[in-house]
MIPAKE-668060 format. One record per residue (C-alpha): residue in three letters; x, y, z. Coordinates in steps of 0.05 Angstrom, whole numbers, padded with zeros to 5 digits, always signed. Each point is the difference from the previous one (the first is absolute). Layout:
<nodes>
alaXYZ ...
</nodes>
This chain:
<nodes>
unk+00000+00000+00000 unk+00025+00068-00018 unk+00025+00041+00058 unk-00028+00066-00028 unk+00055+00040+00021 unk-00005+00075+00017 unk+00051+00037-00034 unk+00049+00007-00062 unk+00061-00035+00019 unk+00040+00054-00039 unk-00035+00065+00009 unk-00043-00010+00067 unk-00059+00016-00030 unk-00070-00027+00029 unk-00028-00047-00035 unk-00065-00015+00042 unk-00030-00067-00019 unk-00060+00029-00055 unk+00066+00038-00031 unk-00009-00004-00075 unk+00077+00022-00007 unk+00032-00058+00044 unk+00038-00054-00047 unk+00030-00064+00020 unk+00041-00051-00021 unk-00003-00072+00000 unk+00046+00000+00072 unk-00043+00062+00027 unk+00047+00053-00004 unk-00044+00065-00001 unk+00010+00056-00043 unk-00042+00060-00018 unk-00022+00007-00065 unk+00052+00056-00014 unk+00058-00041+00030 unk-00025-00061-00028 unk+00002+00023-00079 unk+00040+00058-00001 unk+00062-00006+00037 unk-00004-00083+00001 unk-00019-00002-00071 unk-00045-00053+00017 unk+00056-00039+00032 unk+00000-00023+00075 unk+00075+00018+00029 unk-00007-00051+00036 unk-00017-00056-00040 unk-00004+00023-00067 unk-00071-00023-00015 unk-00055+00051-00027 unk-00041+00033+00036 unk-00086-00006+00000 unk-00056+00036+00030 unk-00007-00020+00071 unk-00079-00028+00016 unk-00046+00035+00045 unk-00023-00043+00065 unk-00077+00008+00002 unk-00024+00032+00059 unk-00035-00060+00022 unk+00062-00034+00004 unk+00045+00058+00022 unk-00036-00014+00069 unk+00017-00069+00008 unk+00066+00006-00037 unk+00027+00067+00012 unk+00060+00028-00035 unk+00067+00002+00024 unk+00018+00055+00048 unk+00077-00012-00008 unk+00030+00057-00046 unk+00057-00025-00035 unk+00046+00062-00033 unk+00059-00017-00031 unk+00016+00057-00051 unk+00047-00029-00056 unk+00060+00033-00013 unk-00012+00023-00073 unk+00065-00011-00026 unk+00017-00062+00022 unk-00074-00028-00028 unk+00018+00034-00071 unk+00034-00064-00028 unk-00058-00040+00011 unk-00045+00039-00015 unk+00030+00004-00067 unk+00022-00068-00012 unk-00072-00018+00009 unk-00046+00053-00021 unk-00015-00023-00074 unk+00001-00078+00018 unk-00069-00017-00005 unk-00017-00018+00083 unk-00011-00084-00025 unk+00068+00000-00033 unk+00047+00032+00060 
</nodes>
């Protein structure tokens, strides 16, 4: 089950469960939109997968399974992500 984390990992910025701007990938890291496609390029720096739109919990189930509380914020160093980012970028996410 998806933790529903908080915040963007790089930026800090909320990213409240019904966010339509939170995106995941398939290990959970949590990116904002922004983060996510413009300075990733689409490309986790941590695991180099792609990134997709993370789902929103239904209320109904927000009460019984509640999101996480735990804010993760690890801000990437930009340079040192640069090389993956491009190595990566225009590799089609099934083919990395």
């Amino acid at each position: 089950m998806l933790e529903i984390r908080p915040n963007c990992e790089h930026c800090g910025k909320e990213l409240p469960n019904e966010s339509t701007e939170a995106m995941i990938c398939s290990f959970e890291c949590t990116y904002c939109e922004y983060c996510a496609l413009n300075l990733f390029k689409n490309v986790c720096p941590s695991c180099h997968g792609n990134f997709t739109k993370r789902p929103i919990r239904p209320k109904d189930e927000v009460k019984k399974y509640p999101p996480s509380t735990a804010r993760v914020f690890k801000p990437k160093d930009l340079e040192n992500v640069k090389q993956i980012i491009e190595k990566y970028k225009n590799i089609d996410p099934a083919n990395r």
